[in-house]
C-alpha positions in Angstrom: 0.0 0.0 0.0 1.5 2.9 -1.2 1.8 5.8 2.1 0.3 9.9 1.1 2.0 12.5 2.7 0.1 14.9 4.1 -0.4 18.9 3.1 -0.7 21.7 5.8 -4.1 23.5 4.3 -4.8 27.4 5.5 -7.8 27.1 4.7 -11.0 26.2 2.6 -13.1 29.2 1.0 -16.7 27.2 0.0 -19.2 28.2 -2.4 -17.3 30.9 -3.9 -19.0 33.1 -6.5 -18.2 35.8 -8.9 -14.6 36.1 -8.1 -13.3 33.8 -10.4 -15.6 33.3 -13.1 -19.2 31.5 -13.8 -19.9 29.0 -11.2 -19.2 27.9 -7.3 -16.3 26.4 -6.3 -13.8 26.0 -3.3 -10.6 27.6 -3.2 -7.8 25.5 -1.0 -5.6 27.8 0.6 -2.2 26.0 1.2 0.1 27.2 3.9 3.6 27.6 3.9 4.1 28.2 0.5 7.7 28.8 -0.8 7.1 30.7 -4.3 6.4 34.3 -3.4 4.4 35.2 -6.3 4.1 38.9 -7.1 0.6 38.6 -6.7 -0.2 35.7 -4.5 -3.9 36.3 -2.6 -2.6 34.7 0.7 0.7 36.3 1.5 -0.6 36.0 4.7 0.6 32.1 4.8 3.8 32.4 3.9 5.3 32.7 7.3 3.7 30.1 9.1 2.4 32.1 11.8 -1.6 30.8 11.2 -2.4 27.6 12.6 -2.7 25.1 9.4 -4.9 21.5 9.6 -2.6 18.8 7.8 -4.7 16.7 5.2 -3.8 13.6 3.1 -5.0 13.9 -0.8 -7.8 11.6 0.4 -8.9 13.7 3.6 -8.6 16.9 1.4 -11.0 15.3 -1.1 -13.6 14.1 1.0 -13.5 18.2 2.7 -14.2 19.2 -0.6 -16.5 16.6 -2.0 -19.2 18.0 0.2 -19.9 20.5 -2.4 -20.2 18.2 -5.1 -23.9 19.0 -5.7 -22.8 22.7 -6.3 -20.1 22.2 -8.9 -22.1 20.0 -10.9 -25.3 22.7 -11.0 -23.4 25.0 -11.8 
């Protein structure tokens, strides 16, 4: 059985609207992120400082899958 490492996850914006186009969706905000884009929308993570949950690819789906019913309506 092949072992997922996990991800430290900011947070999870749900049923977003009209910021990113036609449609909902979830935004996953990662934390301690290395690139330092010029325009990043969560420089606010960088440092560590917030307090971050720790998911697995499968936990992180499941969060997200709760929505599901939303994405596909819209």
């Amino acid at each position: 059985m092949m072992k997922h490492s996990k991800a430290d996850i900011f947070a999870i914006g749900r049923h977003r609207m009209e910021t990113d186009g036609d449609g909902i969706r979830s935004l996953v905000v990662f934390a301690g992120c290395p690139l330092r884009c010029k325009y990043c929308i969560n420089p606010y993570t960088w440092d560590g400082s917030k307090k971050a949950v720790s998911y697995t690819p499968a936990m992180l789906l499941t969060k997200v899958s709760v929505d599901s019913v939303y994405f596909q309506a819209t």
